[in-house]
N, C-alpha and C positions, 0 to 999 in steps of 0.2 A: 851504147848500152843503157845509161840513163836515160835516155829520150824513151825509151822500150818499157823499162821499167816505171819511169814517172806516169806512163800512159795506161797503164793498169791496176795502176793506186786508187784507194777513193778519191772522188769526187769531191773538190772543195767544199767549203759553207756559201751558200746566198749571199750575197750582196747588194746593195742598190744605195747611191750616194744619195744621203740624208731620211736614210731607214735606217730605224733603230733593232733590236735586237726581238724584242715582244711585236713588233709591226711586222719582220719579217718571217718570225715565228705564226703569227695568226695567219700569213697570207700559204704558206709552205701546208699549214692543216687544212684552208680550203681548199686549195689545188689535189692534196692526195684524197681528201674527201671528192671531189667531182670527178680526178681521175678511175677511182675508183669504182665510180657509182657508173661512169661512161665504160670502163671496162668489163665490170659485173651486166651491162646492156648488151651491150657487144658479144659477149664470149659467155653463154650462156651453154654450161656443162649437161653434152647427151652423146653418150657412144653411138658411134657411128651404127647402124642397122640396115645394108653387111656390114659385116668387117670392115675397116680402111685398108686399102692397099697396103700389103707390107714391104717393111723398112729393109733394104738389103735383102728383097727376097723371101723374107719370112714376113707371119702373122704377128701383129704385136699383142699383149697381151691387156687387161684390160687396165692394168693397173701401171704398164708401160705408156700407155693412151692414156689417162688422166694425169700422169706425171709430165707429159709432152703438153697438154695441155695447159695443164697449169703455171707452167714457165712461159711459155706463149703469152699468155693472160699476163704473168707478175711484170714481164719485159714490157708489154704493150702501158702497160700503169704507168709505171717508174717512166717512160717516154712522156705519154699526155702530162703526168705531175711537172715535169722538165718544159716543157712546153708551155705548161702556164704560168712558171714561176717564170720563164722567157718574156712571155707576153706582158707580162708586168713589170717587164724591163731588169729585171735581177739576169743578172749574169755570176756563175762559178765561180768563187775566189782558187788563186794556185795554191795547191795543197802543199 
């Protein structure tokens, strides 16, 4: 049960041995800055024109379609930001 539970906690702080706290802070606002500017690239918001196929058989509606989207989009972020604070060799402290 802890294993289950620890796994759907937040996400530790950044780390990276002999980074300091303002170094790993400036690098955490570049990454969500370029994730974001890469996700605002990528997933650039237009209702589908038809319709998308629907969901369980029905039509979604326009406002169920922007909200699927927009999750899509905040998910795909929060990934690339993770991704870069990785590449910069920061690894998750345990929460």
């Amino acid at each position: 049960m802890a294993l289950g539970t620890a796994a759907c906690g937040p996400p530790g702080s950044w780390q990276r041995a002999d980074t300091g706290e303002a170094a790993t802070a400036a690098d955490w606002t570049q990454c969500k800055q370029a994730a974001k500017e890469e996700a605002d690239r990528r997933y650039v918001f237009s209702f589908p024109f038809p319709y998308p196929l629907g969901w369980a058989g029905r039509q979604p509606s326009y406002l169920e379609w922007q909200q699927r989207f927009e999750a899509v989009k905040s998910q795909e972020e929060s990934r690339l930001a993770d991704t870069c604070m990785r590449e910069k060799g920061y690894a998750r402290a345990a929460s």
